[in-house]
N, CA, C and O of each residue as an XYZ file, in Angstrom:
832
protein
N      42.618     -3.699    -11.185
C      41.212     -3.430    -11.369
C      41.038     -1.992    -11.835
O      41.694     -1.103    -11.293
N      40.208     -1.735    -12.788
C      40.223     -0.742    -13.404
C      38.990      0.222    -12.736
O      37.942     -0.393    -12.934
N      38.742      1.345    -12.107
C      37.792      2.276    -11.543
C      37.304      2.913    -12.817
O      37.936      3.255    -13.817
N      35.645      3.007    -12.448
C      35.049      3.901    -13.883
C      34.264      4.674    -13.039
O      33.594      4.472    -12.026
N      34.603      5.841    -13.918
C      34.067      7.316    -13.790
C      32.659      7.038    -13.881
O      32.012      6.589    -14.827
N      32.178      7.508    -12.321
C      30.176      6.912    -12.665
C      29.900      8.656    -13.240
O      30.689      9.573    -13.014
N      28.447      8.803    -14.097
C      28.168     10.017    -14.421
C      26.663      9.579    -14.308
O      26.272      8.434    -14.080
N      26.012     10.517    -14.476
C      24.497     11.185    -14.021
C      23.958     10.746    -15.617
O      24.310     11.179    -16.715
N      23.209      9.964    -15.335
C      22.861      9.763    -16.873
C      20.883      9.232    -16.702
O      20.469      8.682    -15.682
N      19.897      9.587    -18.008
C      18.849      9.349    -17.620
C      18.975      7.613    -18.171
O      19.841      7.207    -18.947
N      18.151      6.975    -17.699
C      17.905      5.517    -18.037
C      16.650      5.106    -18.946
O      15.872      5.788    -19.613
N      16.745      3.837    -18.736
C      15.932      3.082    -19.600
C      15.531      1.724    -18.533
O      16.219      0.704    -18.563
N      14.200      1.879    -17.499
C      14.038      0.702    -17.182
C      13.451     -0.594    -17.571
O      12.235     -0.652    -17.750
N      14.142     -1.571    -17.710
C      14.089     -2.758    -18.142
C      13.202     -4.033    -17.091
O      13.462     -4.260    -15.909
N      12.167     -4.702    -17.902
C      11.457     -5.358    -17.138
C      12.288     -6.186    -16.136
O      13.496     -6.410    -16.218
N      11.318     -6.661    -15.043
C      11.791     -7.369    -14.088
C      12.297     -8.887    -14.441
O      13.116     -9.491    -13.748
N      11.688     -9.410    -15.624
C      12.545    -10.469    -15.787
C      13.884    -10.479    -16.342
O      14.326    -11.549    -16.760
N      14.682     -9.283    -16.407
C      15.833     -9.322    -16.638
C      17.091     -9.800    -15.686
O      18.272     -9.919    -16.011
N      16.528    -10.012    -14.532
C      16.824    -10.323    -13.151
C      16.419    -11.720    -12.825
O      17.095    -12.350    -12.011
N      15.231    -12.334    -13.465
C      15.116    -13.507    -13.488
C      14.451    -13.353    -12.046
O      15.022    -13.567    -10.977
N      13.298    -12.991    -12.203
C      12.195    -12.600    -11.154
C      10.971    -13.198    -10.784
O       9.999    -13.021    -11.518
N      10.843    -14.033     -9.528
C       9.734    -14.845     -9.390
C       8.535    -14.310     -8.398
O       9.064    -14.405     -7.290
N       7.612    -13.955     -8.258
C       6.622    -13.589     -7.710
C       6.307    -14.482     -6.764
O       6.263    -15.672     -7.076
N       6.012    -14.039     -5.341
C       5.316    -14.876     -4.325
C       6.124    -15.545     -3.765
O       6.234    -16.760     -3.933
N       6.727    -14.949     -3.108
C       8.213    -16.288     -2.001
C       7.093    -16.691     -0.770
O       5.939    -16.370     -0.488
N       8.008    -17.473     -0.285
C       7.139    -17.812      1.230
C       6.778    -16.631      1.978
O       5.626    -16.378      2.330
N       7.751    -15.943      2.204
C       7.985    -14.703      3.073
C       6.909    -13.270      2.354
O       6.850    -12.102      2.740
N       6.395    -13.747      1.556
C       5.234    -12.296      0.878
C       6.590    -11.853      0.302
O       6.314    -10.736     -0.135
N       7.719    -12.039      0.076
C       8.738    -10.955     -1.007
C       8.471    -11.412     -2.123
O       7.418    -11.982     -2.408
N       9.823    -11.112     -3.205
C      10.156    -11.838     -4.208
C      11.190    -12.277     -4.591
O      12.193    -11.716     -4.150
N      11.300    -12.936     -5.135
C      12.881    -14.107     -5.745
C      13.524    -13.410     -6.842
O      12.956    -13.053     -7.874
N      14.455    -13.281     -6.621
C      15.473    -12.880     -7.959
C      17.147    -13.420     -7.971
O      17.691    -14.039     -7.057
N      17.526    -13.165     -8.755
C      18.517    -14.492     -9.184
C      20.244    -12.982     -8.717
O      19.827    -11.825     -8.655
N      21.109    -13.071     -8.581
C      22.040    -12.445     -8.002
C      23.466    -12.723     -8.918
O      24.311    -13.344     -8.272
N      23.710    -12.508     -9.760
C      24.738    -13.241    -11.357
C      26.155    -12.466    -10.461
O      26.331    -11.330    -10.020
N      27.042    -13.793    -10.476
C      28.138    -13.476     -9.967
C      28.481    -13.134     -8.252
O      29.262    -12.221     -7.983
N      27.864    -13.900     -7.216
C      27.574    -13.930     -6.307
C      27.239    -15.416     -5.832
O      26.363    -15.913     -6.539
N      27.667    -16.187     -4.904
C      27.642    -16.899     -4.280
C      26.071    -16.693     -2.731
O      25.276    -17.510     -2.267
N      26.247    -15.654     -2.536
C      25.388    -14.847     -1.609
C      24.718    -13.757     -1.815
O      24.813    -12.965     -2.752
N      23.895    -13.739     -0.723
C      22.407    -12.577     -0.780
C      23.098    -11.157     -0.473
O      24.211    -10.983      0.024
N      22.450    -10.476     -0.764
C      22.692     -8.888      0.219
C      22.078     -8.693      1.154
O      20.876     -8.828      0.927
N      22.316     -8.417      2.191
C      21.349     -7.236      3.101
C      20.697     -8.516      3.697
O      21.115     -9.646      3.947
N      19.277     -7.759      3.847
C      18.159     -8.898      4.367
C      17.701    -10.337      3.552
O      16.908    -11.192      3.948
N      18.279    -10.310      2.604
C      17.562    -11.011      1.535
C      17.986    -12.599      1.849
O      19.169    -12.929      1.761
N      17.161    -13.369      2.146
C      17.387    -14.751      2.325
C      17.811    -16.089      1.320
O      17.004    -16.437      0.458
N      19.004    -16.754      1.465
C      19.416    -17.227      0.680
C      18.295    -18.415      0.108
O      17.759    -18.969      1.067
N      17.784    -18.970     -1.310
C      17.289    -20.166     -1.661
C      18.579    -21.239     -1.566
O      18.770    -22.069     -0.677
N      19.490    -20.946     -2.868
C      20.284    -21.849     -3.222
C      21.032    -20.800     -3.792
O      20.614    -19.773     -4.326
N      22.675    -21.342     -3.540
C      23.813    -21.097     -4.471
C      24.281    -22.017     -5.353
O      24.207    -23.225     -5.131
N      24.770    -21.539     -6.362
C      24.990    -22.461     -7.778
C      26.056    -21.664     -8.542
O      26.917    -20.965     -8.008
N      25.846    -21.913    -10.240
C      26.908    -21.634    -10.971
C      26.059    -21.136    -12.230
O      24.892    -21.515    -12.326
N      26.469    -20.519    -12.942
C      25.544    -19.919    -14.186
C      25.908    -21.385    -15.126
O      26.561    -22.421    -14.998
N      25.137    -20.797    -16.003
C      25.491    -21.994    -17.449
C      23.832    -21.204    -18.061
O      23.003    -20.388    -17.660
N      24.101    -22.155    -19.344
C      23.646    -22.044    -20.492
C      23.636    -22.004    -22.180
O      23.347    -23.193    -22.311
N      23.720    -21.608    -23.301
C      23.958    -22.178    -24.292
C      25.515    -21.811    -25.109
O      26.144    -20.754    -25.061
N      25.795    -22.854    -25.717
C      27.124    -22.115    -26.283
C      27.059    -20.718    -27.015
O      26.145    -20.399    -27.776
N      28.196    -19.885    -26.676
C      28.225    -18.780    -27.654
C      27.893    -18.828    -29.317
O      27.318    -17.914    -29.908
N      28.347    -20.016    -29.919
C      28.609    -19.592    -31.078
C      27.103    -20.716    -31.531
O      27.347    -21.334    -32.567
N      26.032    -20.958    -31.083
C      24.903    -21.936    -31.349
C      23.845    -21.235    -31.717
O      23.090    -20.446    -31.148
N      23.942    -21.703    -32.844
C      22.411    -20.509    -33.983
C      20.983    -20.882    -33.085
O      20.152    -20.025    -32.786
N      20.885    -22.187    -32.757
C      19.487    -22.098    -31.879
C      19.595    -22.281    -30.679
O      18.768    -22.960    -30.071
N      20.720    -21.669    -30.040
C      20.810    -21.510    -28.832
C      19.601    -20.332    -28.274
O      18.980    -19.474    -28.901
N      19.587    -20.739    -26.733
C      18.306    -20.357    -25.877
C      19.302    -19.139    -25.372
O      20.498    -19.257    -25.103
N      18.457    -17.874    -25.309
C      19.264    -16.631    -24.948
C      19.146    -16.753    -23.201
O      20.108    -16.032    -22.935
N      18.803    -17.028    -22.338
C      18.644    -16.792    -20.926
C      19.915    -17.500    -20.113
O      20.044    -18.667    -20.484
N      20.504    -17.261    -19.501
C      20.743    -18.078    -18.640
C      20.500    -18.572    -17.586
O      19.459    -18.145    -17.087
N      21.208    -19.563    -16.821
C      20.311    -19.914    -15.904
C      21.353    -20.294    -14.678
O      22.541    -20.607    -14.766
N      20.435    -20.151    -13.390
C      21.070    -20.355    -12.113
C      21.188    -21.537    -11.488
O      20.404    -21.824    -10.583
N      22.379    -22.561    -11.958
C      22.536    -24.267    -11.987
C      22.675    -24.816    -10.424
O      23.743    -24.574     -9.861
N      21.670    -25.528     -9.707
C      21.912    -25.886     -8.076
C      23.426    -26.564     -8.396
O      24.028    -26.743     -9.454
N      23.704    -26.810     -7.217
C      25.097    -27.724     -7.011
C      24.587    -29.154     -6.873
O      25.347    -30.104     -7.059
N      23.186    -29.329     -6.516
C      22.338    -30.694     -6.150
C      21.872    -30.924     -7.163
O      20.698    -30.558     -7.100
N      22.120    -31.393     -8.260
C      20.783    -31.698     -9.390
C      19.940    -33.148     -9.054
O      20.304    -34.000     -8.244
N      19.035    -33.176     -9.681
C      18.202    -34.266     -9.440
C      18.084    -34.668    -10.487
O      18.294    -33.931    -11.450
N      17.564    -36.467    -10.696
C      17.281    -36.777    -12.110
C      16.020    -37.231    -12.357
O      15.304    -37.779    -11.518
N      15.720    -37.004    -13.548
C      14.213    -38.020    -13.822
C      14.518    -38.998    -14.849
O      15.672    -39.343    -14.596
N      14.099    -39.659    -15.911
C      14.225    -40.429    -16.824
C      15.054    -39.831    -18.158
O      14.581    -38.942    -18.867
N      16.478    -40.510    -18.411
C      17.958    -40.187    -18.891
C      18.359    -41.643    -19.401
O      18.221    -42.809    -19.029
N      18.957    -40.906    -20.502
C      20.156    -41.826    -20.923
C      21.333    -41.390    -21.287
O      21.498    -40.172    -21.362
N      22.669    -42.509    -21.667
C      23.798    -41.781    -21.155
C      24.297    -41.696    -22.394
O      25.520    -41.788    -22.287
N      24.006    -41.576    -23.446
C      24.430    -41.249    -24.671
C      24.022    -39.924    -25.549
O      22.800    -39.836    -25.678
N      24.488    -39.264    -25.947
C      24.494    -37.870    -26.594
C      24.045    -37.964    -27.993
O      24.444    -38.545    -29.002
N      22.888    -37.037    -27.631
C      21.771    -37.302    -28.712
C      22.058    -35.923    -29.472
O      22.607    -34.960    -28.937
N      21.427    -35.984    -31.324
C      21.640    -35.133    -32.014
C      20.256    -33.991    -31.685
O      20.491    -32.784    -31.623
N      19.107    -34.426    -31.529
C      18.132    -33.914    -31.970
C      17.716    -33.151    -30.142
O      16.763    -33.605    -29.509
N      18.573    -32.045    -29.588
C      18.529    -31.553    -28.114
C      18.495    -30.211    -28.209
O      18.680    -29.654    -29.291
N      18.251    -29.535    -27.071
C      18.579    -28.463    -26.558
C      20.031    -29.004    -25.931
O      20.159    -30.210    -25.724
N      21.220    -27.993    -25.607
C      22.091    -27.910    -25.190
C      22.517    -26.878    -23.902
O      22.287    -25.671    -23.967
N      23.214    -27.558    -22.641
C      23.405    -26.726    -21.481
C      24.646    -26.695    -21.614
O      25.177    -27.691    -22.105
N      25.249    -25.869    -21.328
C      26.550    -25.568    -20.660
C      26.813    -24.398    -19.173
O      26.011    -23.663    -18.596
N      28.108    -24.624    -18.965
C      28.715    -23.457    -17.849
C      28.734    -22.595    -18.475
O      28.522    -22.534    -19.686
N      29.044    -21.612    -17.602
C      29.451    -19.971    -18.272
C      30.717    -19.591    -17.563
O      31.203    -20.111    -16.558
N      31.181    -18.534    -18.313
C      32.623    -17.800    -17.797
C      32.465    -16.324    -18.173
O      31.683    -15.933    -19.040
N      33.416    -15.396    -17.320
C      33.488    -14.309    -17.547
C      34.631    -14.091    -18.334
O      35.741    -14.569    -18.102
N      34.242    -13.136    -19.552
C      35.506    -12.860    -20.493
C      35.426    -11.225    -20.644
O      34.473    -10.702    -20.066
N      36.212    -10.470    -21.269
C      36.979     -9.730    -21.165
C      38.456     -9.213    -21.899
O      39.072     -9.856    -22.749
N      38.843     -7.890    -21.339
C      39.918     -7.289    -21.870
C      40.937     -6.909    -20.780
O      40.611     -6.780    -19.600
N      41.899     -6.776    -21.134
C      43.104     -6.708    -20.099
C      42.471     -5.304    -19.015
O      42.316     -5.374    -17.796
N      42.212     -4.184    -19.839
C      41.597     -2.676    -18.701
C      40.262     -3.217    -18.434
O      39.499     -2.346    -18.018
N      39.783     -4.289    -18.534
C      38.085     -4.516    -18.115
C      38.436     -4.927    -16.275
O      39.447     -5.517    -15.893
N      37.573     -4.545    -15.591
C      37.349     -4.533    -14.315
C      37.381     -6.013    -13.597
O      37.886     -6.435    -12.557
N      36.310     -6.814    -15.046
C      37.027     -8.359    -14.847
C      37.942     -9.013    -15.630
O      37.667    -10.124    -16.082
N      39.011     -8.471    -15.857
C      40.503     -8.907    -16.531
C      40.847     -9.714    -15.239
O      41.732    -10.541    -15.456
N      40.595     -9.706    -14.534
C      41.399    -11.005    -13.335
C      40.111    -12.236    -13.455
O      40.068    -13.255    -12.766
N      39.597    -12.031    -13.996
C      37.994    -13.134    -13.671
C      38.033    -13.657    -15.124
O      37.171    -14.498    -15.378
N      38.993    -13.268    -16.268
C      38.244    -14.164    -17.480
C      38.875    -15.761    -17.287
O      39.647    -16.366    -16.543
N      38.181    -15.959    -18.233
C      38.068    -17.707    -18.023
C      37.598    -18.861    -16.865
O      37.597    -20.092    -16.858
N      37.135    -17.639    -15.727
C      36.681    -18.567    -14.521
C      35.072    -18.769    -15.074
O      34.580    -18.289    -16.095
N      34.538    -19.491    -14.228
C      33.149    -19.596    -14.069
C      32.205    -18.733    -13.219
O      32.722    -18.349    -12.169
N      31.065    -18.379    -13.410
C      30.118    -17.619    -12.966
C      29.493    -17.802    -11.781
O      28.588    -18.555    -12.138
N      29.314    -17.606    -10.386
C      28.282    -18.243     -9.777
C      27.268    -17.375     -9.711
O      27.302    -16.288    -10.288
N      26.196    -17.818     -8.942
C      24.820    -17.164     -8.854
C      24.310    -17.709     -7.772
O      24.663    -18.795     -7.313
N      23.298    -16.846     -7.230
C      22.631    -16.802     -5.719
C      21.209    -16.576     -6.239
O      21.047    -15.695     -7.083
N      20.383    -17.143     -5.900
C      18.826    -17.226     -5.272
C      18.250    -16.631     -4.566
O      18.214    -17.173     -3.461
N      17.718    -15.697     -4.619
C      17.481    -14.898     -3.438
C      16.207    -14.440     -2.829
O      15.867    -14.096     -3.961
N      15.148    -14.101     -2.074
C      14.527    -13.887     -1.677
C      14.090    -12.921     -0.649
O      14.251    -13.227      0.533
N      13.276    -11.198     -1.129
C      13.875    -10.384     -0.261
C      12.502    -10.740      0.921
O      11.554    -11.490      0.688
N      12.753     -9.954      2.213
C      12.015    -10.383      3.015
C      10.629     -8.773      2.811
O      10.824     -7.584      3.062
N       9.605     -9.324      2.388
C       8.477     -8.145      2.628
C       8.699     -7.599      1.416
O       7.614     -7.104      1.112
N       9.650     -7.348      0.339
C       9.391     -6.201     -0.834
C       8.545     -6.750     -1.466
O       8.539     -7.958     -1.228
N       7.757     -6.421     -2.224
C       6.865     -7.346     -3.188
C       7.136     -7.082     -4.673
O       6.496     -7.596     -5.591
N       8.437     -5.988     -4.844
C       8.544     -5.718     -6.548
C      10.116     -5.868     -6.538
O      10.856     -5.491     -5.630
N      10.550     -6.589     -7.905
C      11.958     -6.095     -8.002
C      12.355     -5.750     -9.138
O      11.980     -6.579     -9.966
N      13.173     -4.585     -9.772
C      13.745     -4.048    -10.998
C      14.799     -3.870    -11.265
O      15.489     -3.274    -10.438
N      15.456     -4.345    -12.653
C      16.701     -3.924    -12.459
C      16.948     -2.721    -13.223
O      16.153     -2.608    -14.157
N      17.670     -1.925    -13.142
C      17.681     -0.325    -13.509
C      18.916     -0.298    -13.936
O      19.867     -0.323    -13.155
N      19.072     -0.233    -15.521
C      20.689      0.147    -16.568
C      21.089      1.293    -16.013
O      20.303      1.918    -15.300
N      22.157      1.675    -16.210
C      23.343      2.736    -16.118
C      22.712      3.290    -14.878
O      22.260      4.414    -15.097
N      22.582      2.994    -13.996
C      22.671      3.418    -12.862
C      23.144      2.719    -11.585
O      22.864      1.542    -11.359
N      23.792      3.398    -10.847
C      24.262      2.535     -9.448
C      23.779      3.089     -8.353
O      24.513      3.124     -7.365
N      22.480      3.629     -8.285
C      21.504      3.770     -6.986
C      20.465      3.692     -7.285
O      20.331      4.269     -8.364
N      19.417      3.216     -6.886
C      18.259      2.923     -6.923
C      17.704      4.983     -6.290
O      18.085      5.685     -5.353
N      16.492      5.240     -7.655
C      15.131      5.964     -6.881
C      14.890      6.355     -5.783
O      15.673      5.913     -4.943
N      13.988      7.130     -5.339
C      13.627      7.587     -4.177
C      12.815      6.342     -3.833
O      12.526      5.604     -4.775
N      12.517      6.099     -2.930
C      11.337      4.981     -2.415
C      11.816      3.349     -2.754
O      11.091      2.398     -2.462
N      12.747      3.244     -3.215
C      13.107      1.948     -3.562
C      14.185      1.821     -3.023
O      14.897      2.785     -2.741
N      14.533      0.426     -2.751
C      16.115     -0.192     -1.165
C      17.026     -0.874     -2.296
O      16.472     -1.823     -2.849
N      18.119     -0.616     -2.674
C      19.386     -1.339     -3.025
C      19.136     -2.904     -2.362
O      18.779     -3.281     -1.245
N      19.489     -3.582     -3.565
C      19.009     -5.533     -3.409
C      20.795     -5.313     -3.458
O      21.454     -5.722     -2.502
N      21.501     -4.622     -4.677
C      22.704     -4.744     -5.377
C      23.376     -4.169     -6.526
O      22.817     -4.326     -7.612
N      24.331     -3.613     -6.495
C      24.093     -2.850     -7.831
C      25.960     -3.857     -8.354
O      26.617     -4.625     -7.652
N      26.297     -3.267    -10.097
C      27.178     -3.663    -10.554
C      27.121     -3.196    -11.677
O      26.833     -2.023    -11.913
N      27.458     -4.281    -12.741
C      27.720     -3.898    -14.238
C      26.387     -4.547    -15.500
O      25.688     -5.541    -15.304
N      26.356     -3.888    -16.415
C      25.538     -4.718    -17.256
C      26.345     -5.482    -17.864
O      27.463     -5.028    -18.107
N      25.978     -6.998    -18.325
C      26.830     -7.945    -18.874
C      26.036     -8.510    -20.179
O      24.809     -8.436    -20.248
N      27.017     -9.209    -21.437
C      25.852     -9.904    -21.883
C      26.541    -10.494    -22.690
O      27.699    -10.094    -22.566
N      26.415    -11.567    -23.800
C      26.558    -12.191    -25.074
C      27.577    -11.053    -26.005
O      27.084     -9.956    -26.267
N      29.010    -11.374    -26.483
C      29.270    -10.746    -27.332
C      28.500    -10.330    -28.724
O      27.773    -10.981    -29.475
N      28.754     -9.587    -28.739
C      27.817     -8.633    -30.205
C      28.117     -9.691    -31.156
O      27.300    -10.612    -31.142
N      29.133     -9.801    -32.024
C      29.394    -10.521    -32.819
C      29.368    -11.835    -32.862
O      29.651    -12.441    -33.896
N      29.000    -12.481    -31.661
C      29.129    -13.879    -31.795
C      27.408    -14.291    -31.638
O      26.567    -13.634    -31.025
N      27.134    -15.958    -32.616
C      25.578    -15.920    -33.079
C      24.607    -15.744    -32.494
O      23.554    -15.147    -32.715
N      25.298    -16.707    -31.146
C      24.030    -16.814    -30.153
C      23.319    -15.987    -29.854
O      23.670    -14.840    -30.130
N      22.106    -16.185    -29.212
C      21.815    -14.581    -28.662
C      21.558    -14.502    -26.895
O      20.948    -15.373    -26.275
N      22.080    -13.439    -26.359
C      21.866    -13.761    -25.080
C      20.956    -12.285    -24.573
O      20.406    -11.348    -25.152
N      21.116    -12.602    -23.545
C      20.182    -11.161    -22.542
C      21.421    -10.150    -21.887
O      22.569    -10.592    -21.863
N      21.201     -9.126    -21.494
C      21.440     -8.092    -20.269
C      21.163     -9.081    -18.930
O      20.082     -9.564    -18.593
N      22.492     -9.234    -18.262
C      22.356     -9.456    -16.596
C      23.257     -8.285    -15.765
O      24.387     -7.939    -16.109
N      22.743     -7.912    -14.953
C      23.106     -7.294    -13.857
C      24.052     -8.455    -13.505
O      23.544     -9.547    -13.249
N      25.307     -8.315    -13.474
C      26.439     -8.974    -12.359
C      26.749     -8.226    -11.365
O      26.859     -7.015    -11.559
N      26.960     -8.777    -10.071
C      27.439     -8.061     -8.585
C      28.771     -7.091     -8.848
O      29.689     -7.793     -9.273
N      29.102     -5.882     -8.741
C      30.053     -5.137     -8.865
C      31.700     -5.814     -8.148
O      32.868     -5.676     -8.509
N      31.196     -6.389     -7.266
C      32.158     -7.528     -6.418
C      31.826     -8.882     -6.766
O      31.324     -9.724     -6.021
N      32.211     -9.029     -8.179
C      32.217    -10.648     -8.481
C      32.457    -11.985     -7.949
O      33.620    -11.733     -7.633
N      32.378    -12.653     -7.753
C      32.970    -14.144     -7.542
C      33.200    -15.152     -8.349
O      32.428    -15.101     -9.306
N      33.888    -16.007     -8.390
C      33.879    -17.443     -9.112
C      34.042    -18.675     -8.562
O      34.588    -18.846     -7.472
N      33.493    -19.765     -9.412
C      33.165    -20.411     -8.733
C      35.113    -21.749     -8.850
O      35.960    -21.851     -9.738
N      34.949    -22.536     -7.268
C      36.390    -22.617     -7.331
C      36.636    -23.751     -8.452
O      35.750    -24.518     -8.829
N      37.498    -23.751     -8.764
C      37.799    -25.006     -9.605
C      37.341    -24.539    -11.342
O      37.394    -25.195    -12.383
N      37.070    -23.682    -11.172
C      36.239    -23.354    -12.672
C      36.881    -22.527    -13.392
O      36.179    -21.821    -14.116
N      38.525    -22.306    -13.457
C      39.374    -21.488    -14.391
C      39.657    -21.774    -15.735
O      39.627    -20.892    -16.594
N      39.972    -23.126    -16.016
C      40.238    -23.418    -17.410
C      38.956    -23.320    -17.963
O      37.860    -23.577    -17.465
N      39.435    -22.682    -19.678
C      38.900    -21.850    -20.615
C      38.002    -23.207    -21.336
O      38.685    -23.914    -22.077
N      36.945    -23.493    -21.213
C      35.895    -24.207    -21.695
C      35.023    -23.425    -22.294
O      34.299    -24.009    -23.101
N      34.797    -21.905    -22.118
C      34.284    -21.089    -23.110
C      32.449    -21.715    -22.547
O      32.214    -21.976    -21.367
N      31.346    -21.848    -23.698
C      29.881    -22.140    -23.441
C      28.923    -21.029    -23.256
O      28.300    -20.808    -24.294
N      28.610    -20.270    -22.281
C      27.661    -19.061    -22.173
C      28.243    -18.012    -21.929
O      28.050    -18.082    -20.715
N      28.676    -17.289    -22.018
C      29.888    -16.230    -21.927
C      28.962    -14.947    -21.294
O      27.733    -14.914    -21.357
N      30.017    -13.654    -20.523
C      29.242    -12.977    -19.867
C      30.658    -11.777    -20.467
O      31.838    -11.913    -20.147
N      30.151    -10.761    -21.296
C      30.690     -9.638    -21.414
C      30.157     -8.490    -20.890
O      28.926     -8.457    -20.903
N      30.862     -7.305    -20.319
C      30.982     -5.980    -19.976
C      30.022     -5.453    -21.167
O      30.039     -6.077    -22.228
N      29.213     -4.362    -21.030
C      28.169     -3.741    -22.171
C      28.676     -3.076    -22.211
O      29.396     -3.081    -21.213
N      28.996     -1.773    -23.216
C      28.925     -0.314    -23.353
C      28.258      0.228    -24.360
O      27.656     -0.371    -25.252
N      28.425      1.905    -24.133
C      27.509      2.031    -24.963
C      28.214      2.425    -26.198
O      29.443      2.363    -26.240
N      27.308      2.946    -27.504
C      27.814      3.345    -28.752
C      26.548      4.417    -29.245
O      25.350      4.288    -29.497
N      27.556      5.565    -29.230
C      26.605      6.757    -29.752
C      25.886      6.835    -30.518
O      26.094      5.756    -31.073
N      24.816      7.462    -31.281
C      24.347      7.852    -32.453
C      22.529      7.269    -32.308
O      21.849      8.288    -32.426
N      21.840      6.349    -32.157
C      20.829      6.571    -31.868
C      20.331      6.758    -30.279
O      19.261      7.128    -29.798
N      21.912      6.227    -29.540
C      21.645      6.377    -27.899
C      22.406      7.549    -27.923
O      23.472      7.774    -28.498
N      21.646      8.328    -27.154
C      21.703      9.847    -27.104
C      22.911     10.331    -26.043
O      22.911     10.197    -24.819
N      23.811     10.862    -26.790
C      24.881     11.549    -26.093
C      25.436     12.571    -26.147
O      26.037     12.922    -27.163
N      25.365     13.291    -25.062
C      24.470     12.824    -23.766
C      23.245     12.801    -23.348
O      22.368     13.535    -23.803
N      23.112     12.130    -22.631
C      23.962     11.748    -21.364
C      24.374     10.583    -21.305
O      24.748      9.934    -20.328
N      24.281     10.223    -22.737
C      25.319      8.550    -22.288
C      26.872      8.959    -22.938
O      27.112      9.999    -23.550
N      27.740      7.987    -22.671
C      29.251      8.176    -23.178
C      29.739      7.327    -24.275
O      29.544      6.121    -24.124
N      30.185      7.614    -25.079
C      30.641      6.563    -26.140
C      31.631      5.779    -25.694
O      32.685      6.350    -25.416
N      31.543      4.218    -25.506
C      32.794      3.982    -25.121
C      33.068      3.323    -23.498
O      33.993      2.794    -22.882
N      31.596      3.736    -23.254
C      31.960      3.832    -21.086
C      30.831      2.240    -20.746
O      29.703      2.158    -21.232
N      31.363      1.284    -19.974
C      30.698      0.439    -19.476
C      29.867      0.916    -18.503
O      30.076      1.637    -17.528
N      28.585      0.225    -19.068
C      26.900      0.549    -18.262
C      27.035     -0.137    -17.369
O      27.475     -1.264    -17.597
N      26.628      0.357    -15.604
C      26.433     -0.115    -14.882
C      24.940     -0.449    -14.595
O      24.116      0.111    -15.318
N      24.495     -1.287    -13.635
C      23.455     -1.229    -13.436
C      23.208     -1.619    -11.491
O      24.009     -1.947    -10.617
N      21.630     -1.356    -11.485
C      21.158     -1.783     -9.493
C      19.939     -2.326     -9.911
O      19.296     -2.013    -10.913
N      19.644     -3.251     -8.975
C      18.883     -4.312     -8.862
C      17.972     -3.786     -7.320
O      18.398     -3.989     -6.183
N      16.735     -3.130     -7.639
C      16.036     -2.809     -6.368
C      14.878     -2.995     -6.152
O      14.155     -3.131     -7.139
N      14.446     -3.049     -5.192
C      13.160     -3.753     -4.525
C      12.201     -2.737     -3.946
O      12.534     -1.565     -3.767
N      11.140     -3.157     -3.690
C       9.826     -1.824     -3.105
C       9.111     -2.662     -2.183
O       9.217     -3.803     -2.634
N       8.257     -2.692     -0.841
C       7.145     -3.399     -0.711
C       6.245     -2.847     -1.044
O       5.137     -3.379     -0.982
């Protein structure tokens, strides 16, 4: 596992649906989705654990989001033959480079946690940083992840848990929604205080 040099850098905060953020839990908190985690942090009460998925990498009208798949699905009205004229789901996997932090995690599958904090009523996720603000509580912090650059699809920025998981059984390389390490690249992102070259971390934090 490879250790990265954290540095002091100013940010760029990114709306709350980058976290996949639902307003109004039972509990007066809010819901946010936990990428690469089986489980909650801290106080935060579990909904459901699942597995990421979403559209293939290389699919020109593929849907950029991914999504947090129950282990229970339910059905409504289906048939069992594979139609041309669809949207398309798939799993996801973490990929990577031999010095990437998840070089032991490529080709597995993704899981994801549901979460619900108890009483915060806001949640944000905050790039290149791994502490949350004055006045705001650590949900989780980790890495920014996303859709390779070069490949068509288009995907989003997720916060993944700095302590990954996968899900079991999910090693062979089926490829589908893919989750890469971000970094940055100099010249209109200002350096410094960013680094050419250095994977963006990010924290996922909450306020009541």
């Amino acid at each position: 596992m490879t250790s990265f040099i954290p540095c002091i850098c100013s940010v760029l905060i990114l709306t709350i649906t980058s976290v996949h953020v639902v307003k109004g839990g039972s509990s007066g908190g809010t819901v946010y989705t936990r990428w690469g985690r089986k489980d909650c942090p801290g106080s935060a009460k579990l909904i459901y654990s699942g597995f990421a998925g979403g559209s293939y990498y290389t699919h020109k009208g593929a849907a950029v989001d991914p999504l947090c798949l129950p282990t229970d699905p339910q059905w409504g009205s289906h048939n069992s033959w594979k139609d041309g004229h669809r949207g398309l789901l798939y799993g996801a996997e973490y990929k990577g480079v031999p010095s990437d932090f998840v070089s032991h995690l490529v080709d597995h599958d993704v899981p994801c946690a549901v979460c619900e904090t108890v009483g915060e009523k806001s949640v944000i996720v905050i790039p290149a940083r791994t502490s949350c603000y004055s006045g705001w509580k650590t949900e989780y912090s980790g890495y920014l992840m996303s859709g390779n650059y070069d490949y068509e699809a288009g995907s989003v920025y997720s916060c993944v848990d700095r302590y990954p998981q996968t899900v079991i059984g999910g090693s062979p390389r089926k490829n589908g929604y893919l989750f890469y390490l971000v970094e940055g690249r100099c010249g209109s992102l200002k350096c410094p205080p960013y680094m050419d070259g250095w994977e963006i971390t990010c924290v996922v934090c909450s306020k009541a």
